[in-house]
C-alpha positions in Angstrom: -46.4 29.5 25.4 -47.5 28.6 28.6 -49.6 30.5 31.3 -46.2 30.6 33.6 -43.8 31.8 30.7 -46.3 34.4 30.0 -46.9 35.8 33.2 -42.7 35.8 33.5 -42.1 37.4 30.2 -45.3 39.9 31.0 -43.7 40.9 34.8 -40.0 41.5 32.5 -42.0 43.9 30.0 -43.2 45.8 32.7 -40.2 46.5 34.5 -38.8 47.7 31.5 -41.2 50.1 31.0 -41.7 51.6 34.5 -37.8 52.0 34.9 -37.9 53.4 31.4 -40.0 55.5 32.9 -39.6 55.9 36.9 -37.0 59.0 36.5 -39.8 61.2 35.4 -41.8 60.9 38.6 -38.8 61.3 41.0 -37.8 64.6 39.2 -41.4 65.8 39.7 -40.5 64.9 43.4 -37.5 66.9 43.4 -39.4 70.1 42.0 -42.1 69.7 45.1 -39.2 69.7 47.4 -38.5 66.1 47.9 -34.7 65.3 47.0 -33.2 62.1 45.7 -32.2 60.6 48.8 -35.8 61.4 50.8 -37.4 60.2 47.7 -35.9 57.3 47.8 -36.4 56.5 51.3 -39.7 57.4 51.6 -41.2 55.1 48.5 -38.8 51.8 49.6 -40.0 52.5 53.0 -43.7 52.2 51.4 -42.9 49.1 49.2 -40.6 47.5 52.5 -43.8 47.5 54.2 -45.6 45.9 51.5 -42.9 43.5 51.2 -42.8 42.9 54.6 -46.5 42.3 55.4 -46.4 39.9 52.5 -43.2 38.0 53.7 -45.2 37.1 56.9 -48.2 36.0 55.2 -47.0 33.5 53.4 -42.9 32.8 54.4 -42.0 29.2 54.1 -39.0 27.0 54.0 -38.1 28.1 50.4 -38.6 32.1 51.7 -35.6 32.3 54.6 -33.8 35.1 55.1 -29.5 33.9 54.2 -26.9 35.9 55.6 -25.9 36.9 52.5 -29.3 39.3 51.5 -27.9 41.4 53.6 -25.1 42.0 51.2 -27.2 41.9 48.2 -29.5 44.3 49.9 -26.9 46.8 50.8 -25.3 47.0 46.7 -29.0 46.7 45.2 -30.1 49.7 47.8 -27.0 52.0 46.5 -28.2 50.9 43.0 -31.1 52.0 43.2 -30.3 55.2 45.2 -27.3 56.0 43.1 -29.6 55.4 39.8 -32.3 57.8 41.7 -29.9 60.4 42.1 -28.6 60.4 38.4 -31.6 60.0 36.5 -32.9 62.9 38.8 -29.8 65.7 38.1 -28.3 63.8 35.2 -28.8 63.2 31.2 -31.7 60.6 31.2 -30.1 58.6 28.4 -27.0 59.1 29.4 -27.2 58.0 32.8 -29.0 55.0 31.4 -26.2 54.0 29.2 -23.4 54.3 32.2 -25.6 52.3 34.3 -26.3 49.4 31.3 -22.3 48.9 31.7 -23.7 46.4 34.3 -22.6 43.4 32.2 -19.0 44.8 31.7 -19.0 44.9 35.8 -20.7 41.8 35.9 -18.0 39.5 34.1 -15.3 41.2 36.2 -17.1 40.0 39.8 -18.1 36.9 38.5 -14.0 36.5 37.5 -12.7 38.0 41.0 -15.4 36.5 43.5 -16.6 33.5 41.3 -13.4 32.4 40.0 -15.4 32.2 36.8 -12.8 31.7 34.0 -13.1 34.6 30.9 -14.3 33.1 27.5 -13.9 34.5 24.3 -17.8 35.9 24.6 -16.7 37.7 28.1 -13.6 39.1 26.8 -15.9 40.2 23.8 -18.4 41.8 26.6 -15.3 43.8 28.4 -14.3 45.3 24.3 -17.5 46.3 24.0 -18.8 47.7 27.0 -15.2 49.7 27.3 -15.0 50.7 23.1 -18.9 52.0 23.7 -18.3 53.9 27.2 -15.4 55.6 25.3 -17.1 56.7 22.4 -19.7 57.8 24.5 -17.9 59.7 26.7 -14.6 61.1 24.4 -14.1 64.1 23.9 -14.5 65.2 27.3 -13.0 68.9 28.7 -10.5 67.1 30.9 -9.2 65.1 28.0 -10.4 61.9 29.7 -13.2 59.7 28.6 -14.5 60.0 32.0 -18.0 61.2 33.4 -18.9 64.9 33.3 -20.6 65.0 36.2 -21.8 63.9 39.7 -25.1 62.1 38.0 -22.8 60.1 35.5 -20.6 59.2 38.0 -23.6 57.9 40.2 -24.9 56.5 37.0 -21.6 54.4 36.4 -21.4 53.6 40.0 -25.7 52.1 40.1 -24.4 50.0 37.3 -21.4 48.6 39.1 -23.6 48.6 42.3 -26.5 46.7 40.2 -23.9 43.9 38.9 -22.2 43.1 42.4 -25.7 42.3 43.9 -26.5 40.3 40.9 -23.2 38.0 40.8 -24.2 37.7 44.9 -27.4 36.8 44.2 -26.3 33.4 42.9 -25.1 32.6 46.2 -28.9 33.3 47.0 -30.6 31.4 44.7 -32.8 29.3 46.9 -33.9 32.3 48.7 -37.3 33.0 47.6 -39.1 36.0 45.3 -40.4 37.6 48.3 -37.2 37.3 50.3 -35.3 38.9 47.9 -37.7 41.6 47.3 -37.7 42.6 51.4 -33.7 42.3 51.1 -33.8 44.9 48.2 -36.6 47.4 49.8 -34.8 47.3 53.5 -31.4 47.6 51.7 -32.7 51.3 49.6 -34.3 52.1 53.1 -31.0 51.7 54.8 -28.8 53.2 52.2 -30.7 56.0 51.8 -31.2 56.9 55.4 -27.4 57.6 55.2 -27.4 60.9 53.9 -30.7 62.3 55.4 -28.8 61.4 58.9 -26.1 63.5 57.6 -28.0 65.9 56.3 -29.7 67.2 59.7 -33.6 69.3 58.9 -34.4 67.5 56.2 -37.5 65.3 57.4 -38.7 69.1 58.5 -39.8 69.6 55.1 -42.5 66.7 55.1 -45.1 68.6 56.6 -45.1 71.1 54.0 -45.7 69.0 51.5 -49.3 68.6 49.4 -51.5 66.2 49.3 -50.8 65.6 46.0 -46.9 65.2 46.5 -47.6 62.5 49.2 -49.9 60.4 46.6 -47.8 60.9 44.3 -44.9 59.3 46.5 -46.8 56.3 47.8 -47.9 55.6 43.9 -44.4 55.1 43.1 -43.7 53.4 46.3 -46.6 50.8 45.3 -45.4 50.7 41.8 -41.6 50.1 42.9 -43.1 47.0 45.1 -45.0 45.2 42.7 -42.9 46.0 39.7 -39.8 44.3 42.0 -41.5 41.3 42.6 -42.8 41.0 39.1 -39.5 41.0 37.7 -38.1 38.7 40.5 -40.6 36.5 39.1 -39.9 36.6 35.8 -36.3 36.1 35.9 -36.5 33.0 38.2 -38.4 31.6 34.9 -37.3 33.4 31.8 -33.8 32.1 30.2 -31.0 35.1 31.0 -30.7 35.7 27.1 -34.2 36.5 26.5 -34.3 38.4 29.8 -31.9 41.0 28.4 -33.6 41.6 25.4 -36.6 42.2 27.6 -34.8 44.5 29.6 -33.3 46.6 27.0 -36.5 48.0 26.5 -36.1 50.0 29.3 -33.6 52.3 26.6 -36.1 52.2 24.3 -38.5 53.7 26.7 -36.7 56.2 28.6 -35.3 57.8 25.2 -39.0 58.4 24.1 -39.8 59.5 27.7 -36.7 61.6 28.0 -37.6 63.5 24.6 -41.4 63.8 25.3 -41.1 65.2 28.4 -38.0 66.7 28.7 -36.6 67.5 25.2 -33.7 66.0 25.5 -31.6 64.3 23.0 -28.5 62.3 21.8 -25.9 62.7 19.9 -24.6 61.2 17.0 -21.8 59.7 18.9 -23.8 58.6 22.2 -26.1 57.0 20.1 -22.8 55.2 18.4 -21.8 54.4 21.9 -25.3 53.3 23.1 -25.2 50.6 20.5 -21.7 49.4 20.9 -23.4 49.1 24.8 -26.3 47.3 23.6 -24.4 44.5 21.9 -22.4 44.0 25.2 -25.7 43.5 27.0 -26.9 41.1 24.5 -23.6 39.3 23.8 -23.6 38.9 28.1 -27.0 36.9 27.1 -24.7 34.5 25.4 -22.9 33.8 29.1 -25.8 33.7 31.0 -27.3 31.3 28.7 -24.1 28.9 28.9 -23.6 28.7 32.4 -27.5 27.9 32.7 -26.9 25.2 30.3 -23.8 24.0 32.0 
């Protein structure tokens, strides 16, 4: 293996594990006072200025901001605030789950906006993404195998989110690492601003915070920064089917985290419908892997 497929498949790992592990210190952050949305905006702001000082230190040809960031910044900043806000008030693992529906979204843009034609293995992706999600989620008390609550619902809609920017993205592809990075930052930044405009007194709570709540926010905003353009770098060099089974690690790691420090747990049937998920995400490998090959 070489030095560069090392470093790629190293920067993958990671991101799996902190956003396996990211909702923990955001739900601390809630309990100090500082809610999704302010949360949100207040550790993107730390990594856009990271990603911004960076951008002008070394910008070249191959680091231009297109058009179309805009766009992917916009969907990847109500992915990341939608996945904020579930993991935050929701079911860890089941929030997760919702949101890893991303390849089921994914082969539906890439058909409407890409006019990619379905294969058997994307048809096979939709059946399995749809047979897990209803597992998952039937019985429910409406009789629908819908989600139960407000941080499912934001958990389905991160995923959705998370899969739009991605299918954009490919329109992007010459735009470089740090590019995309600022793009992603500035579009949380934005997104979240939204409902702390709406929501007038809520920057009044900052100066009550402690010391400890505002290191603790500008950790995570650090962490989100580097941990962004580590896995920017290794999927620009890591083949899209072993870049999933990377990422699925991130399951792995929230449903240790979630029962460690939270207690929770799943049930026989989510965990049914977690790995009918799963093999969705890894049979959307299979695509990724063609088209690259194509």
């Amino acid at each position: 293996m070489t030095a560069t497929k090392y470093y790629a498949m190293t920067g993958l790992f990671t991101g799996a594990v902190v956003w396996g592990l990211v909702w923990y210190p955001y739900r601390v952050l809630e309990r100090a006072g500082v809610g999704g949305a302010l949360a949100s905006f207040l550790t993107y702001a730390v990594a856009l200025g990271l990603g911004m000082a960076l951008y002008f230190r070394y910008r070249r040809g191959s680091q231009r901001i297109a058009p179309i960031l805009l766009w992917i910044g916009l969907t990847a900043g109500w992915a990341n605030l939608a996945y904020v806000l579930a993991v935050i008030h929701g079911d860890v693992m089941r929030v997760m789950l919702l949101f890893y529906l991303a390849p089921l979204w994914t082969v539906i843009f890439s058909w409407l906006l890409l006019n990619e034609r379905l294969q058997w293995v994307g048809y096979g992706v939709i059946l399995l993404s749809l047979a897990g999600a209803l597992v998952m989620l039937w019985p429910a008390a409406r009789g629908l195998p819908l989600p139960r609550n407000d941080a499912e619902w934001f958990g389905l809609s991160a995923g959705m989110a998370f899969a739009l920017s991605n299918v954009l993205a490919r329109r992007a592809e010459h735009s470089g690492i740090i590019a995309k990075s600022v793009s992603i930052f500035l579009g949380v930044v934005l997104v979240s601003a939204i409902p702390l405009a709406v929501r007038s007194g809520t920057l009044a709570t900052l100066p009550q915070l402690a010391p400890a709540t505002w290191l603790l926010l500008a950790g995570v905003g650090v962490t989100v920064f580097a941990v962004t353009l580590a896995v920017q770098f290794g999927i620009s060099r890591t083949p899209a089917n072993r870049a999933i089974v990377i990422f699925l690690f991130e399951l792995v790691v929230a449903a240790v985290s979630a029962y460690a420090l939270e207690g929770e747990r799943m049930t026989m049937r989510e965990w049914l419908g977690g790995i009918m998920i799963v093999a969705a995400s890894l049979l959307s490998g299979r695509i990724e892997a063609e088209r690259a090959s194509g």
